[in-house]
N, C-alpha and C positions, 0 to 999 in steps of 0.2 A: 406529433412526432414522438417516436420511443427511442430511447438509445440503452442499448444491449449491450454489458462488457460482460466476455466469457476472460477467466482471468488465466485460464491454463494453457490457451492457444496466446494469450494478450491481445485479442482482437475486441476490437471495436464496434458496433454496428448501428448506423444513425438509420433509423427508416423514417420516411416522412410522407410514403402514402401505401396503400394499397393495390393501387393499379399494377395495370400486367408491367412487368421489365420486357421494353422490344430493342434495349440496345447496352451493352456493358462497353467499359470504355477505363482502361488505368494508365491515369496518366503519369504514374511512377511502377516500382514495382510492389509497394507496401499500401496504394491505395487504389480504390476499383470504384466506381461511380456506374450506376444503372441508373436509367431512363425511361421515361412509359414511351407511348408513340405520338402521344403530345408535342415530348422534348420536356416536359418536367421530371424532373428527378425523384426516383423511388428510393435510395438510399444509396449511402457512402457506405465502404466497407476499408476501417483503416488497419492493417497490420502489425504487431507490435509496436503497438498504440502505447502503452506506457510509456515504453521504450525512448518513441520521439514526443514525451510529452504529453498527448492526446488525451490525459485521463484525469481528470477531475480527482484532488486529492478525497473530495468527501466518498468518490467511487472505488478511490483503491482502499480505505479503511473501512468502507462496509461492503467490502468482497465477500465474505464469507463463504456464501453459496455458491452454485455452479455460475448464475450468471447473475448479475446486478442489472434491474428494472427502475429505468426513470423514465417518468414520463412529463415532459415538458407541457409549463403551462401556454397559453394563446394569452398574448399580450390586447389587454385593452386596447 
């Protein structure tokens, strides 16, 4: 999984594979959820993400740059 904050837009962007998106789907107006043809999920995209919380305070202090790259570890 990598999670992407751009801080100028305050978007959020959790990917968790690389497969094709065969279906988008927002079940508010501030978050959008894509899907392979699986039905697993290829990332969330949250919208002023700060805003409602969404953003790790270690994320909003090391913004510096255009966008901040974490990448999560796989739990034993």
């Amino acid at each position: 999984m990598n999670t992407t904050y751009f801080d100028k837009d305050d978007t959020l962007i959790l990917h968790f594979s690389d497969k094709p998106i065969a279906k988008e789907i927002s079940p508010d107006w501030n978050t959008h959820i894509s899907y392979a043809a699986d039905g697993s999920a290829v990332e969330i995209v949250i919208l002023e993400a700060k805003a409602h919380g969404m953003v790790p305070a270690a994320m909003i202090k090391a913004h510096k740059a255009k966008a901040y790259k974490v990448k999560a570890h796989k739990a034993d």
